[in-house]
VOLUM-992209 format. One record per residue (C-alpha): residue number from 1; residue in three letters; x, y, z. Coordinates in pm, 1 decimal, decimal comma, padded with zeros to 6 digits. Last residue first. Example, Ala and Ser with C-alpha at 12.3 -4.5 7.8 and 13.67 -1.06 7.14 Angstrom:
2
{2; SER; {01367,0; -00106,0; 00714,0}}
{1; ALA; {01230,0; -00450,0; 00780,0}}
END
This chain:
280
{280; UNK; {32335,4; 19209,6; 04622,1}}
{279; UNK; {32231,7; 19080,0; 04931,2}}
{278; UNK; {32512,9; 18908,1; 05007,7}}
{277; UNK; {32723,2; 19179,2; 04908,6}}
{276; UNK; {33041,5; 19244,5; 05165,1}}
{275; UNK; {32830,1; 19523,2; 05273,2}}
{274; UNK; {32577,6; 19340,6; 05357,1}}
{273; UNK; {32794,1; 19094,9; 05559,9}}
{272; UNK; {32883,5; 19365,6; 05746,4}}
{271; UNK; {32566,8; 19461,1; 05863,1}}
{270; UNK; {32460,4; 19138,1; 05916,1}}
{269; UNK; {32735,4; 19097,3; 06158,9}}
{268; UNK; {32707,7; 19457,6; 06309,9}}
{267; UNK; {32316,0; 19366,5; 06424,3}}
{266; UNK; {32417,4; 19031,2; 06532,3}}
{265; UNK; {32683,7; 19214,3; 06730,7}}
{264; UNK; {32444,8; 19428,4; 06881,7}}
{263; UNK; {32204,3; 19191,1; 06971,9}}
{262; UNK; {32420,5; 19028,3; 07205,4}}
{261; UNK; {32551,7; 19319,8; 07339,8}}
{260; UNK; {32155,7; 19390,5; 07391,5}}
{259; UNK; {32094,4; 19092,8; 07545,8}}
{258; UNK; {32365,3; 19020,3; 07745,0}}
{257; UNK; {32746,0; 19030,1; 07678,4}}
{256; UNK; {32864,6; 18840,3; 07984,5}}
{255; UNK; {33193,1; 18941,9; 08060,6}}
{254; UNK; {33505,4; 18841,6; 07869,1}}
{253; UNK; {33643,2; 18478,4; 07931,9}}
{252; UNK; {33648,8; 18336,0; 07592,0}}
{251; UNK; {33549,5; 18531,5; 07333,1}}
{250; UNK; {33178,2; 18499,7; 07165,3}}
{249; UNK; {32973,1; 18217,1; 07009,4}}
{248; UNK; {32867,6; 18413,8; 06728,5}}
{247; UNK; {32723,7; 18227,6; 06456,6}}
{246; UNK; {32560,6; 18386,9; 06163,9}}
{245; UNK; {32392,9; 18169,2; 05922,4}}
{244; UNK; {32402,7; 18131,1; 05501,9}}
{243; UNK; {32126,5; 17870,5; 05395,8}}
{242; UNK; {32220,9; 17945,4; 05138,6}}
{241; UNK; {32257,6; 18056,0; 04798,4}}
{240; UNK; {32476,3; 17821,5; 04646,8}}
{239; UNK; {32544,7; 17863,5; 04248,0}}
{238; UNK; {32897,2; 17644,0; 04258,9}}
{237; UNK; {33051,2; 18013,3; 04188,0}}
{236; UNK; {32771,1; 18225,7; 04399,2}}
{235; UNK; {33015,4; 17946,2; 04678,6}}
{234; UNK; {33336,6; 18116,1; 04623,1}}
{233; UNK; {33242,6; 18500,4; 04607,6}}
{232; UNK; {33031,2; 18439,3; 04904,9}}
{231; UNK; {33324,5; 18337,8; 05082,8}}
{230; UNK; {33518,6; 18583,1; 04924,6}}
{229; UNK; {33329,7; 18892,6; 05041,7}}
{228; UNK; {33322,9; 18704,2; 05377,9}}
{227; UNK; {33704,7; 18751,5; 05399,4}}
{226; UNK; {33774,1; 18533,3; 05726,4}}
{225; UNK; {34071,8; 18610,0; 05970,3}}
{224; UNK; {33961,6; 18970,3; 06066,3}}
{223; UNK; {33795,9; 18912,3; 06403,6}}
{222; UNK; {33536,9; 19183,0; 06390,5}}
{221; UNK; {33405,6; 19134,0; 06007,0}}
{220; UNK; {33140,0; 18854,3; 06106,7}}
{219; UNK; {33037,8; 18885,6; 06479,8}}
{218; UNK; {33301,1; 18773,8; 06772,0}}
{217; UNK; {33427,6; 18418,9; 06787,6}}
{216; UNK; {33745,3; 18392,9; 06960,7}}
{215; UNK; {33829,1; 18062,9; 07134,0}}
{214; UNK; {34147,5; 17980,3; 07043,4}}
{213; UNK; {34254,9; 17641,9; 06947,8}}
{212; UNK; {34490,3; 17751,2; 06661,8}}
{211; UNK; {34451,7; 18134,1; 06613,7}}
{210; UNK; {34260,0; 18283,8; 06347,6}}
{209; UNK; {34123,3; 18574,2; 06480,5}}
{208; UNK; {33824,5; 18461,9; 06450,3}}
{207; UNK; {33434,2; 18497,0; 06253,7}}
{206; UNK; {33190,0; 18277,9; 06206,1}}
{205; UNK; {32950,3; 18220,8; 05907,9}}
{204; UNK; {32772,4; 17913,4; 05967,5}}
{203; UNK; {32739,0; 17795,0; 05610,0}}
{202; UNK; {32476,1; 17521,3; 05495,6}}
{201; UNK; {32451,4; 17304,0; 05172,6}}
{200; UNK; {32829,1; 17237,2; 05095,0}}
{199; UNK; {32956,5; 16989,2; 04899,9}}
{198; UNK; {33067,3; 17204,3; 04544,4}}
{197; UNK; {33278,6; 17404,7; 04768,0}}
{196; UNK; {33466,6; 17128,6; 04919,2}}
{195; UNK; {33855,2; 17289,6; 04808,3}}
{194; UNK; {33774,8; 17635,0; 04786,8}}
{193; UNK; {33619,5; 17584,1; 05121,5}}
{192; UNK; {33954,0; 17534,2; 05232,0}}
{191; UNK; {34174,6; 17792,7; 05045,2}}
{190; UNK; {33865,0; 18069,1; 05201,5}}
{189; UNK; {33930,0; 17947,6; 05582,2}}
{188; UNK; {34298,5; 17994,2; 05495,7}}
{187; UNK; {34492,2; 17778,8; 05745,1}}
{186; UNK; {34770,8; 17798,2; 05996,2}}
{185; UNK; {34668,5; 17580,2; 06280,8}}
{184; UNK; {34353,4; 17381,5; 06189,8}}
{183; UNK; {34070,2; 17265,6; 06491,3}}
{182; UNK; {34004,9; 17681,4; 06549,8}}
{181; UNK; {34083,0; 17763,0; 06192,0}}
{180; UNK; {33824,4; 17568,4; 06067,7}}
{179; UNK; {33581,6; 17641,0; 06294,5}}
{178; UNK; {33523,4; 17986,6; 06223,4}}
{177; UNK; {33400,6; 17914,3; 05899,7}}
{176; UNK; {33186,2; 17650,6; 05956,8}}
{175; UNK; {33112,8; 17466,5; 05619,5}}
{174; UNK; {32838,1; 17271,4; 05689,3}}
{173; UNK; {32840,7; 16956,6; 05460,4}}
{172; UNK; {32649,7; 16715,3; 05298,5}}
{171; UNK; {32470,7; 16360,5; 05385,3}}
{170; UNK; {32154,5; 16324,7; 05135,9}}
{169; UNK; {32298,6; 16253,8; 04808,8}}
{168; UNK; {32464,9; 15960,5; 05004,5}}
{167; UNK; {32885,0; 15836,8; 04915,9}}
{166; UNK; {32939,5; 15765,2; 05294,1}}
{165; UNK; {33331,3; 15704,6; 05190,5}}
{164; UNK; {33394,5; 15969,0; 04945,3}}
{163; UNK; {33185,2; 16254,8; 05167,2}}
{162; UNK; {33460,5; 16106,4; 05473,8}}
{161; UNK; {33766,0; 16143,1; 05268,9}}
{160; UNK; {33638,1; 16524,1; 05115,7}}
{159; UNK; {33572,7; 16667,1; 05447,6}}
{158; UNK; {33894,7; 16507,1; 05636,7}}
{157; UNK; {34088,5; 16705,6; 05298,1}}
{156; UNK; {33880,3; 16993,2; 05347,8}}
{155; UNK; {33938,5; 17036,8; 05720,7}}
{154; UNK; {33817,0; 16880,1; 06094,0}}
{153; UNK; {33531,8; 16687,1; 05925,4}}
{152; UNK; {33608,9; 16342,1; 06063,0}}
{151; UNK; {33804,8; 16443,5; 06372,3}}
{150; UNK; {33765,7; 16776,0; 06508,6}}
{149; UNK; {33455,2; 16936,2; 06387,1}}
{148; UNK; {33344,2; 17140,3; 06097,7}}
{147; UNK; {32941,0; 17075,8; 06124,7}}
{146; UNK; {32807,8; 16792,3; 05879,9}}
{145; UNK; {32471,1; 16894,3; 05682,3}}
{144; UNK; {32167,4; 16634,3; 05637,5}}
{143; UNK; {31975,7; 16716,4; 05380,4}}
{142; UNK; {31608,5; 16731,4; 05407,2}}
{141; UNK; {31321,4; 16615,2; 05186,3}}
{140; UNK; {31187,0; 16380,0; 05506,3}}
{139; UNK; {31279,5; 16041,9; 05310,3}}
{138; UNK; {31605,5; 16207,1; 05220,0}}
{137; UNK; {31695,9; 16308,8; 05615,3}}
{136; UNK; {31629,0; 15955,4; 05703,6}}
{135; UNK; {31829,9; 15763,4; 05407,0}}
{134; UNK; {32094,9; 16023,2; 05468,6}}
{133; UNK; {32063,2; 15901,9; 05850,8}}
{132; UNK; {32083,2; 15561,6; 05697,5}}
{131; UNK; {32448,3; 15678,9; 05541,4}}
{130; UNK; {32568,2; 15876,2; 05835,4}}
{129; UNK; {32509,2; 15574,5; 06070,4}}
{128; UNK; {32702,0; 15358,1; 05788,0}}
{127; UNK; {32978,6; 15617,6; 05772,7}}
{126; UNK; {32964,4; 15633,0; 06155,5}}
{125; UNK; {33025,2; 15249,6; 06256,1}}
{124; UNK; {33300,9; 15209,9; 05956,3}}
{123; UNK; {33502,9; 15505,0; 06199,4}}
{122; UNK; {33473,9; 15355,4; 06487,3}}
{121; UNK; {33616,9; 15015,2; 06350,0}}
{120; UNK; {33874,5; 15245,0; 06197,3}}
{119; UNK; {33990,4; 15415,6; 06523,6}}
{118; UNK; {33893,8; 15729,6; 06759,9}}
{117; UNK; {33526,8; 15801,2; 06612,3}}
{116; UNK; {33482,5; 16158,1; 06659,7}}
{115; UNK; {33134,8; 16250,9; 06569,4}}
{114; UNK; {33008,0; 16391,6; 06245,9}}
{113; UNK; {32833,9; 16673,3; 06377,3}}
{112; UNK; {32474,2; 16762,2; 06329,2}}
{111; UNK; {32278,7; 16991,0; 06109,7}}
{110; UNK; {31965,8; 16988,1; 05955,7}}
{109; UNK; {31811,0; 17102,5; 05599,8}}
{108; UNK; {31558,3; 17141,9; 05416,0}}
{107; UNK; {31302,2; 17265,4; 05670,5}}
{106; UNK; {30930,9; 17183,6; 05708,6}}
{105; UNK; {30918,0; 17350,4; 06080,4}}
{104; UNK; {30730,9; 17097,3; 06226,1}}
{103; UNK; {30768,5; 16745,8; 06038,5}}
{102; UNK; {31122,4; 16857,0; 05966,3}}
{101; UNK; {31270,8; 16930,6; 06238,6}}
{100; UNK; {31114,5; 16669,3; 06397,6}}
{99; UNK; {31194,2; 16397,8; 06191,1}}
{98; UNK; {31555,4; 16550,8; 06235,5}}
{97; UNK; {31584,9; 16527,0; 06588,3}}
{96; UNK; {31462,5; 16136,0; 06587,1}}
{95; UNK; {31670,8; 16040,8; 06383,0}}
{94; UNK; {31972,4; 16191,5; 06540,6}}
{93; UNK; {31841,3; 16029,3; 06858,4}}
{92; UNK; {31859,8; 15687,2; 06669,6}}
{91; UNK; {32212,5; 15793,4; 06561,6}}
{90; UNK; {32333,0; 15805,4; 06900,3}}
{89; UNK; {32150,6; 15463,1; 07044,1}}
{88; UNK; {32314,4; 15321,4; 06683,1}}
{87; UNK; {32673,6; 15400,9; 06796,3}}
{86; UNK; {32979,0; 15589,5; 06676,6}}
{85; UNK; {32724,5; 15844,8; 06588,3}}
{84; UNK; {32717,0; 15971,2; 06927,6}}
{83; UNK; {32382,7; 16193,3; 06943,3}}
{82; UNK; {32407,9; 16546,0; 07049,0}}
{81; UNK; {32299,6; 16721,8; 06697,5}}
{80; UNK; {31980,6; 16856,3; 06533,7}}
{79; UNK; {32057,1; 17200,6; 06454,3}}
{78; UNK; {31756,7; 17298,3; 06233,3}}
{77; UNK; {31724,0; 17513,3; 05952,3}}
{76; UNK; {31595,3; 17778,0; 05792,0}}
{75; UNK; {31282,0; 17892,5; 05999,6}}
{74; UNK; {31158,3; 18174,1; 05895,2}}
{73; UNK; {31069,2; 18473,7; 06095,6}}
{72; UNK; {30746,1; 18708,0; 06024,5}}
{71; UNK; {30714,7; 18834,1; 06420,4}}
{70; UNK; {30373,4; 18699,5; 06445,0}}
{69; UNK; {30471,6; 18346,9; 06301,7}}
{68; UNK; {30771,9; 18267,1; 06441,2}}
{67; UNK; {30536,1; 18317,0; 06778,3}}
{66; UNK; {30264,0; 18092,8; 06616,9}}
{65; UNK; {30509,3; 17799,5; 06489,9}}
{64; UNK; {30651,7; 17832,0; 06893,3}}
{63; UNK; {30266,8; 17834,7; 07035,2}}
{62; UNK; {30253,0; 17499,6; 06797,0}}
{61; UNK; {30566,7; 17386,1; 06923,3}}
{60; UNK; {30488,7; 17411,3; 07304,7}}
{59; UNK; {30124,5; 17247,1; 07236,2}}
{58; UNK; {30279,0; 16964,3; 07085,1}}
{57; UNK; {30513,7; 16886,9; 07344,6}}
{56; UNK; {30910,2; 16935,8; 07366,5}}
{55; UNK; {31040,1; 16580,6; 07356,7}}
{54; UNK; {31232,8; 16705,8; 06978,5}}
{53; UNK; {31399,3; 16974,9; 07171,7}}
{52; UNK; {31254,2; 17336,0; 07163,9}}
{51; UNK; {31503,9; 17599,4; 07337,8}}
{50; UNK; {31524,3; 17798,7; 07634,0}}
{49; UNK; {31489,8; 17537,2; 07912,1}}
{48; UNK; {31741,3; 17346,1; 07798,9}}
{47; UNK; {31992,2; 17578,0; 07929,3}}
{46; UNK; {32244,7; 17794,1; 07715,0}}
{45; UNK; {32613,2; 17820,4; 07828,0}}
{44; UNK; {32833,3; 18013,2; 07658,0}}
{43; UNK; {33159,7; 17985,2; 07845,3}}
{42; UNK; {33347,1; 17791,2; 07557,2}}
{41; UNK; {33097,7; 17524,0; 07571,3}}
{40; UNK; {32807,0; 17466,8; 07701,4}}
{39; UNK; {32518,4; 17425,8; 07474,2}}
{38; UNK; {32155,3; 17286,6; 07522,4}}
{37; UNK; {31929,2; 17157,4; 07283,7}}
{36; UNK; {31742,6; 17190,6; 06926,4}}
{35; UNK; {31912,9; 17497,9; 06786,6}}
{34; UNK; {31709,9; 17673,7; 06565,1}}
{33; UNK; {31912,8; 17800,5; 06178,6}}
{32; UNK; {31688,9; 18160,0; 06207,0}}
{31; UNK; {31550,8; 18394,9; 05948,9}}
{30; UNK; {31417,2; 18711,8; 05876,2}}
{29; UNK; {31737,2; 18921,0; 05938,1}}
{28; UNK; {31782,4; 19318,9; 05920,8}}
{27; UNK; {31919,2; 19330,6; 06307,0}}
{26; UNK; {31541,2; 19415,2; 06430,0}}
{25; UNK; {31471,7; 19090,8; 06265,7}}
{24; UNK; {31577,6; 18869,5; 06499,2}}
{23; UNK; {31448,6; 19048,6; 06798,4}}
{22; UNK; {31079,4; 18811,1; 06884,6}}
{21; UNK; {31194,2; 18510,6; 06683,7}}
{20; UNK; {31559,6; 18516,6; 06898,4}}
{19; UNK; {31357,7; 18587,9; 07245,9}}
{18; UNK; {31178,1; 18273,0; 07161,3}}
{17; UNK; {31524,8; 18047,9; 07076,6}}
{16; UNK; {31719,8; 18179,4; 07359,7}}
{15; UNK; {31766,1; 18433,1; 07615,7}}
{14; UNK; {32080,0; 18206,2; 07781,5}}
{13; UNK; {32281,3; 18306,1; 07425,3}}
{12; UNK; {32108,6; 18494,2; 07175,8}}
{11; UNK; {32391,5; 18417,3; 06985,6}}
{10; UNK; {32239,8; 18028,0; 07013,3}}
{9; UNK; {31940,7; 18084,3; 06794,7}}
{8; UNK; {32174,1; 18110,3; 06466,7}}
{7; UNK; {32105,7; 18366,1; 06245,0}}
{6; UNK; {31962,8; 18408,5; 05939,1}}
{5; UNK; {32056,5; 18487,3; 05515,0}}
{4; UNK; {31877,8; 18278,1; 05201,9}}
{3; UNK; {32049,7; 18431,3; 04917,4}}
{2; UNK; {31805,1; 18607,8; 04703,4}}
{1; UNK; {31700,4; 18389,3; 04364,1}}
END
């Protein structure tokens, strides 16, 4: 079975999710993880306007189904985050993301973060939201995956203590591997997906330097603190195969890329990856 391999919608920064379909596979990709709203953080900033939320109407999808469509791009997942999860009005709008997601685009699995609840009560309030949104995602034959965040997913060991305490077949993991060294000082991205390996069913495979807090986040094999070759090593050994998704989300406070940097270091991030076997 070939690894499943994309890109995610949001390194096509303010050009967004219908300029992705159109380019995507120009860089040797056929499919894309589609971000369902806005971003702005770390200076890239992508409008609403350029991607398909779960208000967006039917018409708008169906031209978007047609577009994927005429350019042969997959759909492999769905980033269906923004909602709170320390409270029900949150996890509602997670609901309602990934009923979308799947009702149009048929995916298997969607992303969100795991929230930062700030005490224990907080905490009890976003296992049981995870669990009924694992009751969601499972009636819909998704997964839902957790982003590495600060607070509940922030490393392996967070990881491991929160899977333990929602306990759903449903509610998995993203291992970001970018992330982890941006909310860890002085870890081994590899040493701590050794450790939740057998929990993970989507990888956004970012790149860093791997400073503590530092916003770095060129294309896979340009900031030299991840071995992808290990990575993939790691994971063919609990028999994942993907989704696998590049994430660039750039370096803080260098110019404006635009389209064709952009493209470029999608282009060199697959690249790279290839030759670091994932499509062996």
């Amino acid at each position: 079975m070939e690894r499943i391999i994309g890109c995610y919608t949001n390194c096509y920064g303010p050009a967004g999710v219908w300029t992705a379909a159109e380019l995507v596979r120009e860089t040797g990709l056929d499919h894309l993880e589609l971000a369902l709203k806005s971003h702005d953080m770390g200076g890239l900033v992508i409008p609403e306007s350029v991607v398909i939320t779960e208000n967006a109407p039917d018409d708008q999808v169906l031209a978007y189904l047609e577009h994927l469509g005429r350019h042969q791009v997959a759909v492999s997942g769905c980033n269906v985050g923004g909602g709170d999860l320390r409270t029900s009005v949150g996890a509602a709008l997670v609901a309602k993301k990934i009923r979308f997601a799947t009702r149009w685009f048929g995916v298997k699995v969607c992303v969100t973060g795991a929230g930062q609840p700030s005490d224990a009560a907080e905490r009890s309030e976003v296992v049981a939201h995870l669990r009924w949104l694992g009751d969601v995602a499972a009636e819909w034959g998704a997964v839902l995956a957790l982003e590495t965040h600060k607070g509940p997913t922030q490393n392996a060991a967070a990881m491991r203590a929160l899977m333990h305490d929602v306990d759903h077949p449903a509610v998995r993991l993203n291992f970001d591997t970018g992330n982890i060294g941006y909310y860890n000082d002085g870890v081994d991205p590899c040493d701590e997906l050794e450790q939740v390996k057998h929990l993970v069913s989507n990888v956004h495979l970012k790149d860093s330097r791997g400073r503590f807090e530092d916003w770095y986040f060129p294309e896979p094999g340009a900031g030299g603190a991840v071995d992808f070759a290990r990575v993939r090593r790691i994971l063919d050994g609990v028999g994942f195969r993907g989704p696998y998704t590049i994430e660039i989300e750039g370096i803080a406070g260098e110019p404006d890329p635009g389209l064709p940097g952009r493209q470029d270091r999608i282009t060199r991030g697959a690249a790279h990856l290839r030759a670091c076997g994932y499509w062996d």
